[in-house]
C-alpha positions as CSV (number, residue, x, y, z in Angstrom):
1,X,-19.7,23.7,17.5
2,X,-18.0,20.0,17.5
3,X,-14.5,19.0,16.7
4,X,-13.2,15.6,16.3
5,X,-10.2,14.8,17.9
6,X,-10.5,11.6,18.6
7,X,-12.8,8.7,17.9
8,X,-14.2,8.5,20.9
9,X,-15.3,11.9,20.4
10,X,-18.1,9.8,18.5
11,X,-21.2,7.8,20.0
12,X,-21.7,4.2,18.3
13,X,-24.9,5.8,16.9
14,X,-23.0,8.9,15.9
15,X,-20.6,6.5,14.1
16,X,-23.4,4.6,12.6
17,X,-25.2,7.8,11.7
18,X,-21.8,9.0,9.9
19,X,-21.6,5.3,8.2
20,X,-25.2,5.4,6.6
21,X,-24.5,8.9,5.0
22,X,-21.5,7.6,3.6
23,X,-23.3,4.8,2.0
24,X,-25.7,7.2,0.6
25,X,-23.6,9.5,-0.8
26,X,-22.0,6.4,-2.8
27,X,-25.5,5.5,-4.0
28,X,-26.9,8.8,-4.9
29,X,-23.4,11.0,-5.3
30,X,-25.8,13.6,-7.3
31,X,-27.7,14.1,-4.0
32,X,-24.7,15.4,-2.6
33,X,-22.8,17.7,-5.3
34,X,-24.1,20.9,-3.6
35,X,-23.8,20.3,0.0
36,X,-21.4,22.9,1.5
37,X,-21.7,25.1,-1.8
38,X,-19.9,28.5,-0.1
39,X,-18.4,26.4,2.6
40,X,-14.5,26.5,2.7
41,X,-11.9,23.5,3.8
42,X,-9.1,24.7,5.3
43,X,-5.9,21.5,5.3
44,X,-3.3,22.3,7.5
45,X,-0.9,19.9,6.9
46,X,2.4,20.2,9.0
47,X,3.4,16.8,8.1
48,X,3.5,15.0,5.2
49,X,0.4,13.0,3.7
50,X,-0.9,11.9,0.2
51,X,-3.9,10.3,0.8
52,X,-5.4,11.7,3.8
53,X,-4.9,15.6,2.7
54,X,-6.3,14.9,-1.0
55,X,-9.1,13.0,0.4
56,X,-10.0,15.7,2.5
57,X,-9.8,18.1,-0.4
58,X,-11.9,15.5,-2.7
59,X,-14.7,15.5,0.1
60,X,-15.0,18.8,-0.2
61,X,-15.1,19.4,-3.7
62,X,-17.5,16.4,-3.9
63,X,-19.6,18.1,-2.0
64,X,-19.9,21.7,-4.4
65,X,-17.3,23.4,-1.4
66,X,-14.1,24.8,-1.9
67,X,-10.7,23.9,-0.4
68,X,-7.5,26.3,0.9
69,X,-4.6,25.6,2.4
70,X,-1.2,24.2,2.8
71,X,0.5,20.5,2.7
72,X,3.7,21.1,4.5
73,X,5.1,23.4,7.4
74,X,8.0,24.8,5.5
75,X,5.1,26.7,3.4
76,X,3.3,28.1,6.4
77,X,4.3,31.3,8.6
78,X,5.1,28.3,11.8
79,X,8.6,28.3,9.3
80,X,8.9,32.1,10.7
81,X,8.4,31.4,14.4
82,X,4.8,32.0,14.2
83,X,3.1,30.0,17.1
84,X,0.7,27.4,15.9
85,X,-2.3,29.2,18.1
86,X,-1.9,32.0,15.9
87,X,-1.4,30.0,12.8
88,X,-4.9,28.3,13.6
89,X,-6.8,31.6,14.7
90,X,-5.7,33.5,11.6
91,X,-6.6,30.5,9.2
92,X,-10.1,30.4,11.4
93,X,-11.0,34.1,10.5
94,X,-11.1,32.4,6.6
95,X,-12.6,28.9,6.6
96,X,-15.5,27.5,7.7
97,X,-13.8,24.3,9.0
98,X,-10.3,23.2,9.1
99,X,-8.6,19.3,8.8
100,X,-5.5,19.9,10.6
101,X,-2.3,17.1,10.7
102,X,0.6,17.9,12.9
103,X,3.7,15.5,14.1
104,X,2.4,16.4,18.1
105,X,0.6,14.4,20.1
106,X,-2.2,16.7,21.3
107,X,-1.5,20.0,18.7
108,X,-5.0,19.4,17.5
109,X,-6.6,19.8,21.1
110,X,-4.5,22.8,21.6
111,X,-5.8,24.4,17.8
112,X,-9.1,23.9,18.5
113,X,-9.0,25.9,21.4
114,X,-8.4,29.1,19.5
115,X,-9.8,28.6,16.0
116,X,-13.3,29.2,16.5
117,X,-14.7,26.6,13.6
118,X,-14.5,23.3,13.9
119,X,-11.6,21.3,13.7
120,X,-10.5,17.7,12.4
121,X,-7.5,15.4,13.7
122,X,-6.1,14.4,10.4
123,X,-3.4,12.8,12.6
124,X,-1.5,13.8,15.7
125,X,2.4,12.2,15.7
126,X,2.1,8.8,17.3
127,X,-1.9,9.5,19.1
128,X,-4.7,9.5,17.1
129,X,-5.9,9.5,13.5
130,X,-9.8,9.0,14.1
131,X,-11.0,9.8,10.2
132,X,-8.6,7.0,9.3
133,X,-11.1,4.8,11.4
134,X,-14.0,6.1,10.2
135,X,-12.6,4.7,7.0
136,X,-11.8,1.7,8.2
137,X,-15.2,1.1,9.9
138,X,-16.6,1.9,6.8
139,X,-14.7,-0.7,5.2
140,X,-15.6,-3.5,7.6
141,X,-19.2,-2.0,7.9
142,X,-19.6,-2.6,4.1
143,X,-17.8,-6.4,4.0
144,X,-19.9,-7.6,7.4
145,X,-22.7,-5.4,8.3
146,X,-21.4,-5.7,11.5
147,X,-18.6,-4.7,14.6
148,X,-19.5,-7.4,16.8
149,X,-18.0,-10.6,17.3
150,X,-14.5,-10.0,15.5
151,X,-11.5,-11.2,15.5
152,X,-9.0,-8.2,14.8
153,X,-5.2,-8.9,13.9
154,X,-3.0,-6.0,14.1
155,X,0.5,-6.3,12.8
156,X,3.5,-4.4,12.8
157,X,4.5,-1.3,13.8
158,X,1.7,-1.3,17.0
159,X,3.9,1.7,19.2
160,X,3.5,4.6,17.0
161,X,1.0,3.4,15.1
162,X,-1.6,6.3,15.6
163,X,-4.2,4.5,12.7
164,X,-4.0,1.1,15.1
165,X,-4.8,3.1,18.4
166,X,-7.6,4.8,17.4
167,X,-9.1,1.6,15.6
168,X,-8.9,-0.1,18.8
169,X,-10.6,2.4,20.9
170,X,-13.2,2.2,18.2
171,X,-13.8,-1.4,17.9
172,X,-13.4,-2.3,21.6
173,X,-17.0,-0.6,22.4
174,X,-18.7,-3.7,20.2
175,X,-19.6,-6.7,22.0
176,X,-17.5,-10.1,20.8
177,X,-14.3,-8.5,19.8
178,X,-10.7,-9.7,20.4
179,X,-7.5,-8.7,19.2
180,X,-4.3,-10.4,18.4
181,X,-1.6,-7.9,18.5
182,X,1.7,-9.2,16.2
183,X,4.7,-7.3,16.5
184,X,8.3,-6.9,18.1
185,X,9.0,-6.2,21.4
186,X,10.3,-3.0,20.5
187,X,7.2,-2.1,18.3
188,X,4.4,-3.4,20.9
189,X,0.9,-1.9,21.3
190,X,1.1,0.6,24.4
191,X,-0.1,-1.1,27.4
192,X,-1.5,2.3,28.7
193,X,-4.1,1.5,25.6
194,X,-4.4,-1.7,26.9
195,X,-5.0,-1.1,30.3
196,X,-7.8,2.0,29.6
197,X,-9.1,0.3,26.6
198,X,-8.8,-3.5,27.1
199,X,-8.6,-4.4,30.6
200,X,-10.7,-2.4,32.5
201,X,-13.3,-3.6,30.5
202,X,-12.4,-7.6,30.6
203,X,-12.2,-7.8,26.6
204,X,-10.2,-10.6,25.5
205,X,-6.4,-10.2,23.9
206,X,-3.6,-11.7,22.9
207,X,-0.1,-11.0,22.0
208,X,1.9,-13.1,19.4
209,X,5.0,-12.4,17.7
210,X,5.0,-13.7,14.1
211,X,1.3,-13.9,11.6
212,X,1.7,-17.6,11.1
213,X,0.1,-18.3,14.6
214,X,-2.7,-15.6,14.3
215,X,-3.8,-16.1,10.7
216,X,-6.1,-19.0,11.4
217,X,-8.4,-17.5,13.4
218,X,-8.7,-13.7,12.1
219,X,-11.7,-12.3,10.3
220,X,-9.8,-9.1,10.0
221,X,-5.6,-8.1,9.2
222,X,-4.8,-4.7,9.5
223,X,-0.9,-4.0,8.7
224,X,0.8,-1.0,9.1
225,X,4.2,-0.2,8.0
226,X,7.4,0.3,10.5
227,X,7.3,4.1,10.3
228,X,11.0,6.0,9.6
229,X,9.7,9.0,10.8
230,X,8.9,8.0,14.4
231,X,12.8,6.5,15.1
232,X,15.2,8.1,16.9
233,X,18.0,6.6,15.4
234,X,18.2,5.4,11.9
235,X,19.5,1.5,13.0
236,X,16.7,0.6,15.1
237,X,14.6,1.3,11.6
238,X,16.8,-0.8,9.4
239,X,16.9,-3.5,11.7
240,X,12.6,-3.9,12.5
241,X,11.6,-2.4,8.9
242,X,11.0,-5.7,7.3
243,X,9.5,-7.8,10.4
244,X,6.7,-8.6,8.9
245,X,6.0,-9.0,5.0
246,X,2.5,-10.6,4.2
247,X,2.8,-12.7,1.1
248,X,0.5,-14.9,-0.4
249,X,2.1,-18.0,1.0
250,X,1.3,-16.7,4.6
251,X,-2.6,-16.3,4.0
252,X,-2.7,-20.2,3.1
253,X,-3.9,-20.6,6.5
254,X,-6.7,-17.7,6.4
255,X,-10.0,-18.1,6.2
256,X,-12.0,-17.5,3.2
257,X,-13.8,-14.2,4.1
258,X,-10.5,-12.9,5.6
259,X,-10.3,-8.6,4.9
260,X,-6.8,-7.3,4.9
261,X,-6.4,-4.3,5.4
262,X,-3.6,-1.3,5.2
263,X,-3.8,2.3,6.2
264,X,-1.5,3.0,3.3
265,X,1.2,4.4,2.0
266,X,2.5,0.7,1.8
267,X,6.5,0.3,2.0
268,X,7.3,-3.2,1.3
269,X,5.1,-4.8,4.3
270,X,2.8,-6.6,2.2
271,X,4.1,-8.0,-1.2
272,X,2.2,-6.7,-4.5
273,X,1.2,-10.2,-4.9
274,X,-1.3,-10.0,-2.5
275,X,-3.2,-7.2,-4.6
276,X,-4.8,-9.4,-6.7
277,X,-6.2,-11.3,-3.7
278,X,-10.3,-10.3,-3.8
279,X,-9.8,-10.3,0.3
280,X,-7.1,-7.2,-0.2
281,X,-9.6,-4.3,0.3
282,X,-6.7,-1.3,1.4
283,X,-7.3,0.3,-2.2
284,X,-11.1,0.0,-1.1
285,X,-9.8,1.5,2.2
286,X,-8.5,5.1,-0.3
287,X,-12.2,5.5,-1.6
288,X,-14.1,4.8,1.6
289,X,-11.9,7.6,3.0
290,X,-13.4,10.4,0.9
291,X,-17.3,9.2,1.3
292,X,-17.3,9.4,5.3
293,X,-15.2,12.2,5.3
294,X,-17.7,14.1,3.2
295,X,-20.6,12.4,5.8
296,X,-18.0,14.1,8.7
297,X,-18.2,17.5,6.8
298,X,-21.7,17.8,6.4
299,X,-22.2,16.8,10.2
300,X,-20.0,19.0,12.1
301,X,-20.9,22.0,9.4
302,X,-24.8,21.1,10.2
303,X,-25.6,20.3,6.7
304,X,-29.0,18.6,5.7
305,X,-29.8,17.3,2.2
């Protein structure tokens, strides 16, 4: 049995292998609507999520399977005092696999210890959120046919953004890649990511502090939202919320085959008049979701079609 906690849990072929199902199941989606027929998702959701729990769900029901579970912690026994290892090991004894989000760095690693199917990070707090990169892989995958030789801008809320860590552990295993991180000082990428990720293996970075600078020479824009939920105090939010707003007037300097990209739910970080831009792909982002996560299904359930 395999969980997925983090993307490095994945080889590059095992991510390449996940990427070509995906593909597949867009072109033949009848091929598919059988799959897990008697399997059951579990979504444990102790934090909230729109898009990440109802893809999950989708996946599953895509694939002929059937879907249990709960989108908040207030609805599960954890309200009572029950002890998340219990929580996981009674919900283990029903499903077949279970996606499991949790505001806790690390509460996935502790759940799969004790559930005894396999388990999914759908998010831990500020750590890791590695089907969001699957998604986004997907979405570069399908725009370039390639991961090497990018230029990746990240922007925004870098220190608790748990979608931007993972995407660089991904992305810094292809040959050619550099990064330009833009954000605050307060909101900058960790430098313990830096140093494993970065560093230690001599690839190239840079750290700017407003998108006019970077634009130019990105092939790839990923914002992220300042996230409420991760402040301490409600100032520091209201005062680094709208660092960065992408409007059309600031991608006058981008080039042509620019992809900007958004983990979503968007706040007010990048205007609505970018939306109509045909290099905008984060709504493209929402249905790439659903097709590798049914690819992720099928592989850690052992499902051949």
């Amino acid at each position: 049995m395999k969980n997925l906690m983090n993307i490095t849990d994945l080889s590059k072929e095992e991510i390449q292998e996940l990427l070509v199902t995906a593909e597949d199941i867009i072109a033949n989606p009848q091929k598919y609507k059988h799959a897990c027929s008697g399997k059951l998702l579990a979504t444990l959701f102790f934090e909230p999520s729109t898009r990440t729990r109802l893809s999950f769900e989708a996946a599953m029901l895509r694939l002929g399977g059937e879907v249990l579970g709960f989108s908040e912690a207030a609805s599960s026994s954890t309200a009572k005092g029950e002890s998340l290892s219990d929580t996981i090991q009674t919900v283990g004894c029903y499903a077949d696999i279970i996606a499991m989000r949790h505001p806790k760095e690390g509460a996935p690693v502790v759940a799969a210890r004790r559930a005894g199917v396999p388990i999914i990070n759908a998010g831990d707090g500020g750590h890791n959120h590695p089907t969001q990169t699957l998604t986004d892989l997907l979405t570069i995958w399908k725009c370039r046919h390639t991961f090497e030789g990018l230029t990746i801008g990240l922007c925004g809320d870098l220190k608790f953004g748990r979608t931007v860590h993972s995407l660089v552990a991904a992305m810094a295993r292809y040959s050619g890649v550099k990064f330009v991180f833009i954000a605050p000082a307060e909101l900058k990428f960790p430098r313990y990511i830096i140093e494993d990720e970065l560093e230690s293996r001599g690839i190239p970075y840079e750290e700017v502090s407003t998108m006019e600078e970077a634009m130019p020479k990105l092939d790839i824009l990923y914002m992220t939202r300042v996230q409420k939920e991760r402040f301490f105090n409600e100032a520091d939010y209201i005062r680094l919320k709208d660092t960065y707003i992408l409007t059309p007037d600031k991608l006058k300097s981008a080039k042509q085959d620019l992809i900007i990209m958004h983990p979503l739910p968007r706040v007010n970080e990048i205007s609505v008049a970018v939306d109509d831009d045909p290099r905008a792909l984060y709504f493209d982002q929402v249905k790439n979701g659903m097709f590798v996560r049914m690819a992720l299904i099928m592989k850690l359930l052992e499902v051949k079609v």
